[in-house]
C-alpha positions as CSV (number, residue, x, y, z in Angstrom):
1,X,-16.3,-59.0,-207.9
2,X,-14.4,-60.6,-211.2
3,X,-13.7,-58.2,-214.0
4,X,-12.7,-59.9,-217.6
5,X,-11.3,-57.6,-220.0
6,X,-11.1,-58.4,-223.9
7,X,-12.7,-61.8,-223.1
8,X,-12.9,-63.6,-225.9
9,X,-16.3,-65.2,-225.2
10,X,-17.3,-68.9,-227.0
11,X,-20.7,-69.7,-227.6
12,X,-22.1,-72.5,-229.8
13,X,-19.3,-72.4,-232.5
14,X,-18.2,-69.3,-232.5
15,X,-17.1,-66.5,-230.1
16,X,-16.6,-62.9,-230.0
17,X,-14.4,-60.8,-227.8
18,X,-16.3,-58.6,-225.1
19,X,-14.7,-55.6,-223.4
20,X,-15.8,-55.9,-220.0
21,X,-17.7,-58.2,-217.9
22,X,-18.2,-57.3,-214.3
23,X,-19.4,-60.3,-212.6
24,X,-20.6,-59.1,-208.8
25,X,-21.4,-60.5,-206.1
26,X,-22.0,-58.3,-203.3
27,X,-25.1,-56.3,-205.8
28,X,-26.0,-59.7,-208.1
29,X,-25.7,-58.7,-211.3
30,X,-23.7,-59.4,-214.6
31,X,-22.4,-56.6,-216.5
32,X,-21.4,-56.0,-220.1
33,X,-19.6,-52.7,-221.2
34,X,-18.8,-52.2,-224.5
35,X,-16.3,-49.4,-225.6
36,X,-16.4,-47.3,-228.4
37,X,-14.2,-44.2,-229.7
38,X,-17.1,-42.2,-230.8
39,X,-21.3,-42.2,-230.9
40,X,-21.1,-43.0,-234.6
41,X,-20.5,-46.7,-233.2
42,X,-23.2,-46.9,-230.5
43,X,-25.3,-48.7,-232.6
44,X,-22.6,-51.5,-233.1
45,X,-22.0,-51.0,-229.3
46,X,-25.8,-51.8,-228.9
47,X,-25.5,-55.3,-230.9
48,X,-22.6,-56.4,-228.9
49,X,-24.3,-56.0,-226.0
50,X,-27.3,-57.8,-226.6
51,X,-25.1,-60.4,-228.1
52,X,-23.0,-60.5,-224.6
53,X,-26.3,-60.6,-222.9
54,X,-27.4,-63.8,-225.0
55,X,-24.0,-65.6,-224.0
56,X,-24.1,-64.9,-220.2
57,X,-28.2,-66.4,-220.7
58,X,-26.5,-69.4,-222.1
59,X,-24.0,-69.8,-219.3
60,X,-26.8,-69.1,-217.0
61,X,-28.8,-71.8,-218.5
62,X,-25.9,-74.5,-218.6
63,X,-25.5,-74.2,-214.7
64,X,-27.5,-76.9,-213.0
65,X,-30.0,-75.3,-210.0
66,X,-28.7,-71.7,-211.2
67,X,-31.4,-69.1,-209.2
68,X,-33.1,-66.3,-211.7
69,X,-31.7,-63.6,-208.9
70,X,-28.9,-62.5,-211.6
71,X,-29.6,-59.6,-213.5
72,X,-28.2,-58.7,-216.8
73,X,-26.5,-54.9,-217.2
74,X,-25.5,-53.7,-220.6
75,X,-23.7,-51.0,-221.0
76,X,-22.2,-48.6,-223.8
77,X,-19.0,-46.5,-223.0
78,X,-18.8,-43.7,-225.3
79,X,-15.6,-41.5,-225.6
80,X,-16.7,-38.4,-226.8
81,X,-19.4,-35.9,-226.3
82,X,-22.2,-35.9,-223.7
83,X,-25.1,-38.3,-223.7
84,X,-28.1,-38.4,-221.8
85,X,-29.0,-42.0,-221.3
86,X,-29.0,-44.5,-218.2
87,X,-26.9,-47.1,-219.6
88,X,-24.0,-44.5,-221.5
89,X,-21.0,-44.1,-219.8
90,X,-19.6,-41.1,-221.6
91,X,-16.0,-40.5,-221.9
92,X,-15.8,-37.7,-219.4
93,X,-17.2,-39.6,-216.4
94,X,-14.4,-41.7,-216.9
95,X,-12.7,-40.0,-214.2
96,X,-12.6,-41.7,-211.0
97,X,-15.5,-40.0,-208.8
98,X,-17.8,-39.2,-212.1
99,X,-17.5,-43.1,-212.7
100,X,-18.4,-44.1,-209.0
101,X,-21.5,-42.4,-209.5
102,X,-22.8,-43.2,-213.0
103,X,-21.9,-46.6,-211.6
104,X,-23.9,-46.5,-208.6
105,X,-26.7,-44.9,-211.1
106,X,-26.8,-47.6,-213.5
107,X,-27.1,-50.0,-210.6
108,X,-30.2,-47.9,-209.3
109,X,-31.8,-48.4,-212.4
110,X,-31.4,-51.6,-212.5
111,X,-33.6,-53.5,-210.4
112,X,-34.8,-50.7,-207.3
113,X,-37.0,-53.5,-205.8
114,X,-34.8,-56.3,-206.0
115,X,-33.7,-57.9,-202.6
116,X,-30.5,-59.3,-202.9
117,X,-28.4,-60.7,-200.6
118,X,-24.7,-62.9,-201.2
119,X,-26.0,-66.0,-199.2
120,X,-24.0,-69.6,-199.2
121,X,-26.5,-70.7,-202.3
122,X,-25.3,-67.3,-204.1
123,X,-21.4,-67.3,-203.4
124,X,-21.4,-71.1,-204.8
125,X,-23.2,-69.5,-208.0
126,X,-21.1,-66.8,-208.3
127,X,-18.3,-69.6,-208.5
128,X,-19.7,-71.4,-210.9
129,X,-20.3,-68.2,-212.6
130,X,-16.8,-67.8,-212.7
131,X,-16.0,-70.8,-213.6
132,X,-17.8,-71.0,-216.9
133,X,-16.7,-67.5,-218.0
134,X,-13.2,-68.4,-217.0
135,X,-12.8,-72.2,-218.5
136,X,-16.1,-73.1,-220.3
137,X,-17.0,-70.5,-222.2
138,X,-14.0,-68.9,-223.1
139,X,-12.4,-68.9,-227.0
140,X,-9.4,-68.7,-226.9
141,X,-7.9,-71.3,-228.5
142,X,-4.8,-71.9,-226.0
143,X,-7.0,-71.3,-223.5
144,X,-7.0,-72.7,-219.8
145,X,-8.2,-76.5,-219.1
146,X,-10.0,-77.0,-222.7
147,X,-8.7,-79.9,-223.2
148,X,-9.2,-81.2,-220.0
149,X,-12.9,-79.6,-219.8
150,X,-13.2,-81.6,-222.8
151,X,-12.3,-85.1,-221.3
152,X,-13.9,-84.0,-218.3
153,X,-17.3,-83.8,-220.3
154,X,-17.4,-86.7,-222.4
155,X,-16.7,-88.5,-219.2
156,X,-20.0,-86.7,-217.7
157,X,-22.0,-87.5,-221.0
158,X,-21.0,-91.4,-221.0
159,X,-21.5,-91.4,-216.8
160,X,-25.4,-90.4,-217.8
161,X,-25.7,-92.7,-220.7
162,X,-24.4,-95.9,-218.5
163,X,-27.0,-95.1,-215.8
164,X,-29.9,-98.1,-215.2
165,X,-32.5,-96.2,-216.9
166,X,-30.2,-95.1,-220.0
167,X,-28.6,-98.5,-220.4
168,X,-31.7,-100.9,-221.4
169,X,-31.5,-98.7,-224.8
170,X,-27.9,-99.8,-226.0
171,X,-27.4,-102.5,-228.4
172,X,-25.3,-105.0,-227.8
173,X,-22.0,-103.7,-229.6
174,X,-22.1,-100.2,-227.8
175,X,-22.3,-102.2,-224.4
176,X,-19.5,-104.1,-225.0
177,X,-17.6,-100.6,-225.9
178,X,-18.5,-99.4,-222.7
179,X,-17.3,-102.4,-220.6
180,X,-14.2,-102.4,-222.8
């Protein structure tokens, strides 16, 4: 299981700082919790997560052979008063056992009929996963291995572009670039 808190999350050209993401393995899902004092900001709560659950779908999607097994949790944690809804964590079950179980309630809900197991295929996507949240598709601008993520991908792009297939479209001055 990786937890990120107050992960600053990139996406296209812009990113926006999540609370939680709970990335685990052993159950196959994603999560997204978004905190908020009071119920007055559960509607804000709600756009943050769908936006979280749009930028895990992008990560998703930039991973090469990534499986559809992953599911997608969003969550609201609410501070005060009691609420009667599946995905609310309210501020009293934050205590240790009363969290346990909303936990394992939320992860009932979920997907009942899903059959889910951490095989080789989904350790090395949970890695990849991980790696993404961590490096890729963080924001923040002193962030780890930008740079070099940066370098690393150009060098991909211009590895694709100088294959066989891809070459015979060149002209002749952006050939000579590449052999220089």
């Amino acid at each position: 299981c990786l937890i990120l808190h107050g992960h600053s999350f990139l996406h296209e050209d812009n990113f926006e700082e999540k609370d939680f993401i709970i990335l685990n393995l052993s159950k196959g899902y994603i999560m997204g919790i978004e905190v908020k004092a009071s119920y007055k900001d559960f509607d804000k709560g709600k756009q943050q997560v769908k936006d979280c659950r749009k930028r895990i779908q992008a990560v998703l999607n930039s991973i090469k052979n990534m499986s559809s097994l992953w599911t997608f949790v969003g969550v609201c944690c609410i501070g005060d008063g009691e609420y009667n809804n599946a995905f609310i964590i309210n501020g009293s079950e934050l205590q240790s056992v009363s969290f346990k179980k909303k936990l394992a309630e939320i992860e009932k809900k979920v997907d009942p009929f899903k059959s889910w197991s951490p095989s080789e295929d989904r350790i090395k996507e949970f890695v990849e996963i991980a790696k993404h949240l961590l490096f890729t598709a963080q924001g923040q601008p002193r962030g780890p291995l930008i740079n070099e993520r940066l370098v690393e991908r150009i060098g991909e792009e211009l590895d694709e572009a100088s294959t066989a297939q891809n070459i015979l479209f060149w002209t002749p001055k952006q050939l000579s670039v590449v052999q220089a």
